[in-house]
C-alpha positions as CSV (number, residue, x, y, z in Angstrom):
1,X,5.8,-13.2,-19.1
2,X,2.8,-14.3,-17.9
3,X,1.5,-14.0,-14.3
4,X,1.1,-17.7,-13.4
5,X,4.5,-18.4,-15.4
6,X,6.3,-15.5,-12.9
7,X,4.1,-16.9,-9.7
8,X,5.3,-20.9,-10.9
9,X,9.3,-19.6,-11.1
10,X,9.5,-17.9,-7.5
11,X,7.4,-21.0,-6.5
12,X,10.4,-22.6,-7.5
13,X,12.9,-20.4,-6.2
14,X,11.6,-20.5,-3.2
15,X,10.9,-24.1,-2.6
16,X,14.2,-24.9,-3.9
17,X,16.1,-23.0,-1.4
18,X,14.2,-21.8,1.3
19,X,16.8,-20.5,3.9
20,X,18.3,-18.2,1.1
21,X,15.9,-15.7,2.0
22,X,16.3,-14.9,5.6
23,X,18.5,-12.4,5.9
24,X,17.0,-8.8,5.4
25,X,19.0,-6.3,3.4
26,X,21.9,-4.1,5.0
27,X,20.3,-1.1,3.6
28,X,16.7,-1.9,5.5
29,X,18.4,-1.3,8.4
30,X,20.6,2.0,7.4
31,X,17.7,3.5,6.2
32,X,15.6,2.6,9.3
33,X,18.2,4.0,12.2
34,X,18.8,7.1,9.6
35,X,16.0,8.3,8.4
36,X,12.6,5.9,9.3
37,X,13.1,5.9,13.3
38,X,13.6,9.2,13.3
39,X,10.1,10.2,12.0
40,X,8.0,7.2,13.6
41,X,9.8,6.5,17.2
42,X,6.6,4.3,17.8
43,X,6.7,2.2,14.7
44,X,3.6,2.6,12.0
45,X,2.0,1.1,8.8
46,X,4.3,-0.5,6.3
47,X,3.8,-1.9,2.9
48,X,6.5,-4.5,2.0
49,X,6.3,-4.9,-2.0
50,X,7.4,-8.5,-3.3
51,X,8.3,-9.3,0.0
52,X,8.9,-12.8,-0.5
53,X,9.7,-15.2,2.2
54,X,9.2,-12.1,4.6
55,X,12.6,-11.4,5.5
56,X,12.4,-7.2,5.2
57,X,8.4,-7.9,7.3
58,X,9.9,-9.6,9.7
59,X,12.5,-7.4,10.6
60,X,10.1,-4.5,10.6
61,X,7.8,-6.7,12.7
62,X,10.4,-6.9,15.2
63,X,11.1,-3.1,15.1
64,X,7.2,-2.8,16.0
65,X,5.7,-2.0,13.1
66,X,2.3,-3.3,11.6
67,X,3.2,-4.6,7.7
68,X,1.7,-5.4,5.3
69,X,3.7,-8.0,3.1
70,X,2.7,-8.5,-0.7
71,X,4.1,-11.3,-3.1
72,X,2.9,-13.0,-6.2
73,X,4.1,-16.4,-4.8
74,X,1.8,-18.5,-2.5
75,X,4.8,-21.0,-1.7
76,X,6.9,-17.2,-0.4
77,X,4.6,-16.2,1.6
78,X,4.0,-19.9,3.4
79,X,7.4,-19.3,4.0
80,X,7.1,-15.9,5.5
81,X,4.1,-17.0,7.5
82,X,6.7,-19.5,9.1
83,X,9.4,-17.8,9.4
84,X,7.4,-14.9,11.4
85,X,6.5,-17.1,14.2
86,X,5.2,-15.0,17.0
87,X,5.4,-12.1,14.8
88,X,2.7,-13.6,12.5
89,X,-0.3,-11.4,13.9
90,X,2.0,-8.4,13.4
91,X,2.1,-9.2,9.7
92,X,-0.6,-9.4,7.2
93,X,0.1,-11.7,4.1
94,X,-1.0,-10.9,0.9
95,X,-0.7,-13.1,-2.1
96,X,-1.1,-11.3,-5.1
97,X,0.2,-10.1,-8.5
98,X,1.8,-6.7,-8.2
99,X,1.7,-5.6,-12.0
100,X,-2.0,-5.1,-10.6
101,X,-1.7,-3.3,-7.6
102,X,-3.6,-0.1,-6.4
103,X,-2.8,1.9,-3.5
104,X,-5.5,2.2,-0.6
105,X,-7.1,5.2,0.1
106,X,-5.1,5.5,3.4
107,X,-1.5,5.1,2.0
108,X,1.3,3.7,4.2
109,X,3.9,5.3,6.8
110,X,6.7,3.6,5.0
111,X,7.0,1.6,1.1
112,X,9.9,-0.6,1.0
113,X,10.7,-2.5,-2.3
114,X,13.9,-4.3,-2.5
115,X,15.5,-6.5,-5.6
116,X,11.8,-5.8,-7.5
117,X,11.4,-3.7,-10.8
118,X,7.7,-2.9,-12.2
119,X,8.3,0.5,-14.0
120,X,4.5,0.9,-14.5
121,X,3.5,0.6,-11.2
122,X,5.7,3.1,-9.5
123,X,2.6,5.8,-9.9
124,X,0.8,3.7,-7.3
125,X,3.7,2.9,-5.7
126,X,4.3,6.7,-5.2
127,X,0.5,7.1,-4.2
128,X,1.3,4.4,-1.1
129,X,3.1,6.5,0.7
130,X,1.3,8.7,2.9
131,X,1.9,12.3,3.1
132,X,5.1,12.8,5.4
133,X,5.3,9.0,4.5
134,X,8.6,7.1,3.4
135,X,9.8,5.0,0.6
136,X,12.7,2.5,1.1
137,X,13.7,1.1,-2.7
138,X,16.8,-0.9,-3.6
139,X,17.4,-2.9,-7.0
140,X,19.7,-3.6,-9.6
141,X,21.1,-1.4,-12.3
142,X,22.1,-2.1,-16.0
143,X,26.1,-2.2,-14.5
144,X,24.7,-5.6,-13.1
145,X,25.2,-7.3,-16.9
146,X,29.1,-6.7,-16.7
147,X,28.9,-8.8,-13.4
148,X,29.4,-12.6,-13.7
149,X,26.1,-13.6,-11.7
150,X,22.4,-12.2,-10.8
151,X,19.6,-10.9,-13.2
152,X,20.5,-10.3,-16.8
153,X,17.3,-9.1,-18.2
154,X,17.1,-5.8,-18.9
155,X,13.5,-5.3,-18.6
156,X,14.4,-5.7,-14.6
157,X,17.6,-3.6,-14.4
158,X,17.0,0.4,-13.9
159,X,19.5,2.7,-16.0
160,X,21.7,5.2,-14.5
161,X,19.6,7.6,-12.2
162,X,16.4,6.1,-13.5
163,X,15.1,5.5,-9.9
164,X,15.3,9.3,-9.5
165,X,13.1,9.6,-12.2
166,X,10.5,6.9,-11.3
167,X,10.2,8.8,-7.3
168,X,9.9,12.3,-8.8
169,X,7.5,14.2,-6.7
170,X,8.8,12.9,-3.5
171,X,11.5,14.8,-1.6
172,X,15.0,12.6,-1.9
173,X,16.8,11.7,1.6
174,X,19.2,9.4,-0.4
175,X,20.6,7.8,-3.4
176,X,23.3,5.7,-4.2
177,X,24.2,3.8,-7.6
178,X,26.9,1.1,-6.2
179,X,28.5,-1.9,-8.0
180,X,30.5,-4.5,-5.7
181,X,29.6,-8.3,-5.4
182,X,25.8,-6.3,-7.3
183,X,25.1,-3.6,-9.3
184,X,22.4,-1.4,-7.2
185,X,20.3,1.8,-7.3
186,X,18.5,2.7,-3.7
187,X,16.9,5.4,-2.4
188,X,15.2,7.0,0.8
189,X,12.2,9.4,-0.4
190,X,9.4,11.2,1.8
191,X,6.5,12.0,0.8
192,X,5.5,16.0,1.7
193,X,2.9,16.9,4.1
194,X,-0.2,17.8,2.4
């Protein structure tokens, strides 16, 4: 699909229901008390990919952190903007389309990608993260087509233990394949020292 096509639809999405997409993800917060605040008491850098409407930002925001949140849709990241508030200057918004990205130079403390699946770009995902660095990744599996709702296309859905694959390199912290109400793979990965 096209870029502007993908940009137009979560345009859309977004517009059409813009409280849907407040509420950070359970996991975010796990992940944070169990491995994240453990290795950065006094916050850091953080890259939130296809952040949205800024819900995962803004809860890092809050947490202290400096983040940098990127989305292909201008209409998400109004939101974000918005829903940040005070937290705005703590945040900085980044429209753009992430089938291009390129890590920086200076990589990230922590990568967090949630309900997003690029397979091609998880080499510069991967280089993101800075050495002793963390990545935070949640998204849906192939189990989700036997579900009665959410994505159905399986160019977005990762097979069983793919995401192990895709992070290989980086030292796994965690991993869980879950169905319930979803069907989802995450994962907590560090980066080593260099």
């Amino acid at each position: 699909m096209p870029s502007s096509d993908e940009r137009e639809r979560w345009n859309r999405k977004y517009r059409e229901n813009p409280e849907a997409w407040l509420d950070p993800d359970p996991f975010l917060a796990q992940a944070f008390s169990k491995y994240v605040q453990p290795l950065f008491p006094r916050g850091g850098s953080a890259l939130d990919l296809a952040g949205g409407a800024g819900r995962h930002s803004i809860w890092l925001a809050k947490q202290g952190w400096k983040v940098t949140l990127m989305d292909i849709s201008e209409t998400g990241i109004e939101l974000a903007r918005r829903n940040a508030g005070p937290l705005a200057p703590h945040i900085h918004f980044v429209v753009d389309d992430l089938t291009q990205f390129r890590a920086s130079q200076t990589g990230f403390d922590l990568v967090i990608g949630f309900f997003y699946l690029e397979r091609g770009m998880f080499p510069e995902i991967l280089k993101a993260v800075r050495p002793g660095g963390l990545l935070v990744y949640k998204t849906y599996t192939v189990e989700q087509l036997k579900l009665s709702s959410g994505p159905k296309d399986p160019s977005h859905l990762l097979e069983p233990k793919e995401l192990l694959r895709l992070v290989e390199g980086l030292q796994v912290l965690h991993y869980s394949e879950t169905v319930a109400e979803k069907a989802t793979a995450e994962i907590v990965a560090r980066r080593k020292d260099s």
